[in-house]
Every structure is written in C-alpha cells, then in structure tokens.
C-alpha positions as CSV (number, residue, x, y, z in Angstrom):
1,X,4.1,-18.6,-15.6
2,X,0.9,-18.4,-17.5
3,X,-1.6,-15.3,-15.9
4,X,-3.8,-16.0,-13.3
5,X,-7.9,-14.9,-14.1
6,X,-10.0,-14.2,-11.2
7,X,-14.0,-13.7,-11.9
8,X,-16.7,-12.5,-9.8
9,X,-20.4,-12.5,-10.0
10,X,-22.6,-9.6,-9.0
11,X,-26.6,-9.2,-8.3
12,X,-28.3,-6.0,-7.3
13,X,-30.1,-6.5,-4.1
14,X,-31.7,-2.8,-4.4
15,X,-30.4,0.6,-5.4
16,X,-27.9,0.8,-3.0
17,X,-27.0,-2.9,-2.2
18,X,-24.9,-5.5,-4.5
19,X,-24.3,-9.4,-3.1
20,X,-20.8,-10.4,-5.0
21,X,-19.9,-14.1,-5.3
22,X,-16.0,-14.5,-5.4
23,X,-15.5,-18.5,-5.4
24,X,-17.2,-19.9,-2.4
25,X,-17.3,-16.2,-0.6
26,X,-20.4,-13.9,-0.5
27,X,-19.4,-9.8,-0.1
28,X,-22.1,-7.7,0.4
29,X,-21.9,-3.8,-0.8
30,X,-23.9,-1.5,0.6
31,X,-23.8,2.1,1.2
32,X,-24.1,4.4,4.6
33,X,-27.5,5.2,5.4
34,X,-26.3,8.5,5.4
35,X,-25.8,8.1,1.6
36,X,-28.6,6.4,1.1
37,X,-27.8,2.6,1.7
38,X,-29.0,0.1,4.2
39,X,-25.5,-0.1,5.7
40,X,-25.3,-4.2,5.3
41,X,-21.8,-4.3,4.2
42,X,-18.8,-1.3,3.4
43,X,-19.4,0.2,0.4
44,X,-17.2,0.0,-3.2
45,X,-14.5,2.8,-2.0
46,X,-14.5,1.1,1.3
47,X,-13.6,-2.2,-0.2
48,X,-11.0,-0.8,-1.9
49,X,-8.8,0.0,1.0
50,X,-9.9,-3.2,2.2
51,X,-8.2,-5.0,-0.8
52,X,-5.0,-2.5,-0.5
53,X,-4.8,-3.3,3.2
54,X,-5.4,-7.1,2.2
55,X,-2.6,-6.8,-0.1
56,X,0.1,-5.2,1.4
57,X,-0.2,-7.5,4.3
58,X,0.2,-10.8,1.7
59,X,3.1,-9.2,0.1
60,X,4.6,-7.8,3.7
61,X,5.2,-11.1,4.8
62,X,5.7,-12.6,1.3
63,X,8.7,-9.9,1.0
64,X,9.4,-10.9,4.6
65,X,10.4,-14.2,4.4
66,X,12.0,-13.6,0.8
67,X,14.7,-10.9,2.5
68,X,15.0,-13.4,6.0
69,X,13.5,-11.9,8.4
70,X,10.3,-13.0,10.9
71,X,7.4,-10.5,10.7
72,X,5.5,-11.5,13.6
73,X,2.6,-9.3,12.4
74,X,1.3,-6.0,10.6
75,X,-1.0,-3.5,11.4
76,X,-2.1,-1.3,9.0
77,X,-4.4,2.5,8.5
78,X,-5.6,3.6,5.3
79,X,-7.3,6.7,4.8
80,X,-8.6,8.3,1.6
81,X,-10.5,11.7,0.5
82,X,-12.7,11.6,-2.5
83,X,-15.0,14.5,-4.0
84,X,-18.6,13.0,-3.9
85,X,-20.2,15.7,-6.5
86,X,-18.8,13.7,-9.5
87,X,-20.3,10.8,-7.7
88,X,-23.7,12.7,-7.6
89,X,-23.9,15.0,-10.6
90,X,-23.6,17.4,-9.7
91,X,-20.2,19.0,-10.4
92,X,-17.9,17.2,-13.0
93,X,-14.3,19.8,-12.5
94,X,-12.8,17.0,-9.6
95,X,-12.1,13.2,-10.5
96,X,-14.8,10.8,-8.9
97,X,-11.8,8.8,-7.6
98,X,-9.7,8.9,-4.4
99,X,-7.0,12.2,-4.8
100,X,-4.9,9.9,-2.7
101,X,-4.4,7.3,-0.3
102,X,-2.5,7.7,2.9
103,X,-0.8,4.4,4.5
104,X,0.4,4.0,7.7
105,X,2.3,0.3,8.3
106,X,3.6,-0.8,11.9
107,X,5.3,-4.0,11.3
108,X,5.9,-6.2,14.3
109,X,9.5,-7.8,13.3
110,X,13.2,-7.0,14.6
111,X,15.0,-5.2,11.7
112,X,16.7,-2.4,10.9
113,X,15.4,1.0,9.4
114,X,17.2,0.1,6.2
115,X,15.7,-3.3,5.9
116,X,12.4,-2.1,6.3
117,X,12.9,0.7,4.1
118,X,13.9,-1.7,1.7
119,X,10.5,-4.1,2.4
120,X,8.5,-0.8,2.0
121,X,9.8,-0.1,-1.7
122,X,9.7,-4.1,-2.3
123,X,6.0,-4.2,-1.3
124,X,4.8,-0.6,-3.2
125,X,6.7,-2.4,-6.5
126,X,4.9,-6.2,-6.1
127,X,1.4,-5.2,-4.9
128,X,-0.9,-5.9,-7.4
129,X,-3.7,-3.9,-6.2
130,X,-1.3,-0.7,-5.8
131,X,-0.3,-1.4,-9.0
132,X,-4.3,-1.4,-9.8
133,X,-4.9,1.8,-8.4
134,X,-1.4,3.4,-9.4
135,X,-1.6,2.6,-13.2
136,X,-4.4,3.1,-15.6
137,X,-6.4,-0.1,-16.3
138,X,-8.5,-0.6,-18.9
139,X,-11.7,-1.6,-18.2
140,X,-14.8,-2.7,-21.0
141,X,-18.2,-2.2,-19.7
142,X,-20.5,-4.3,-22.4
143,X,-24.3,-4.9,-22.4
144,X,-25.4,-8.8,-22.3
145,X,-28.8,-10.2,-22.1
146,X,-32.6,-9.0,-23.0
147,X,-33.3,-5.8,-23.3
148,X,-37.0,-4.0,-23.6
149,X,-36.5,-1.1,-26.2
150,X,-38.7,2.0,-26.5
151,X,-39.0,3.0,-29.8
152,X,-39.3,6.4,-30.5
153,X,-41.9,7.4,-33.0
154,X,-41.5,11.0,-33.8
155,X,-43.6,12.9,-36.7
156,X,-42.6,15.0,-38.9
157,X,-44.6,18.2,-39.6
C-alpha cells in the first residue's frame, strides 16, 4: 500500500492563538490565560494527548474486532509533565518535551486479562501517533515567502 500524506494549514490569529485547517475541520490553538493565551481552544501539548487518546481508541477497536471480540466502548486518561523553562528561556538543562506520558485505558468488552494484555501490546505496536512521540521524527522547518531584510551597515574605523 502506497503511504498516506496528510497536510494541514496554519494562520496565526495573535501571539498566542493559531486557527489550523485539516480538510474541512477548523482547530483552534490557544494557550491558558494563565500562560498568556485567550483560552479559545487547548493548547499544542494539550492537543497532543488529544491525538494519543484519538489514536488509541481507533486502533482499540481496530485491534478489537481483528482478535474477535466486541469492545462496547473505551475510556481513556492521559496525563503528562513537562518543564516550562525550556519553553520560556530561561533554563535549557531539561528537554522542552513531555518526560513521559501516563495512560490509563478502561475498556468496556468481556475478555480475559490475557486477551487484553495482548490488545494492550497490539495497540502500543500499531499506534501511529505513539509511534510519533516514541521514535525520533525528522522534521524540516523551511522559510517560504517575502521577507523584509535589514541590512546591516557597519563602519569600519
């Protein structure tokens, strides 16, 4: 099977506020007002759980019905700790990152400990956001469009 691309768009709406288009859908970023935002949507490490906990549940009941068995539904907590001083300059010893990512599942299905044990390992192997945040990515950040340049105009003495 040939790979699959997914794009997005993104526009700044201020300092704190991105709207991203994702085929017909609008996501709006924002930040806490407690870090500065207007608080119009969850914020970029927010939305990251968001996609985990979106994930896991597509590949719980993908897995599910692959390995027979009716998962009536899935409830899922995600919690993560990040150091915000890399975020904000002011210290750069800790990764800006999440250190980790706890995940609690409470699947709603009749099955053994095994089998779910088994469905657990299935789902941490196929998730491709896991996968994402587990493996190094490589991402290219390049510069497109007009650009206004200062010219620096030094003398010599």
């Amino acid at each position: 099977m040939e790979d699959l691309k997914f794009r997005v768009v993104a526009q700044s709406e201020n300092p704190t506020k991105t709207v991203v288009k994702a085929r017909g859908f609008e996501i709006v970023i924002d930040e806490p007002e407690s870090l500065g935002g207007t608080n119009e949507g969850a914020n970029p490490v927010e939305y990251i759980l968001a996609a985990l906990c979106g994930c896991i549940n597509v590949m719980g009941h993908v897995i599910a019905k692959e390995m027979d068995f009716e998962l009536r539904g899935l409830k899922i907590k995600m919690c993560g700790n990040l150091n915000p001083q890399r975020l904000f300059g002011s210290s750069f010893e800790d990764r800006s990152g999440y250190k980790k990512i706890d995940v609690s599942l409470e699947p709603d299905c009749d099955v053994s400990i095994e089998i779910l044990e088994e469905w657990i390992a299935k789902i941490e192997d196929r998730c491709p956001v896991s996968d994402n945040l587990t493996n190094k990515t490589p991402i290219n950040l390049l510069l497109k469009g007009k650009f206004h340049s200062l010219e620096s105009t030094s003398q010599l003495h």
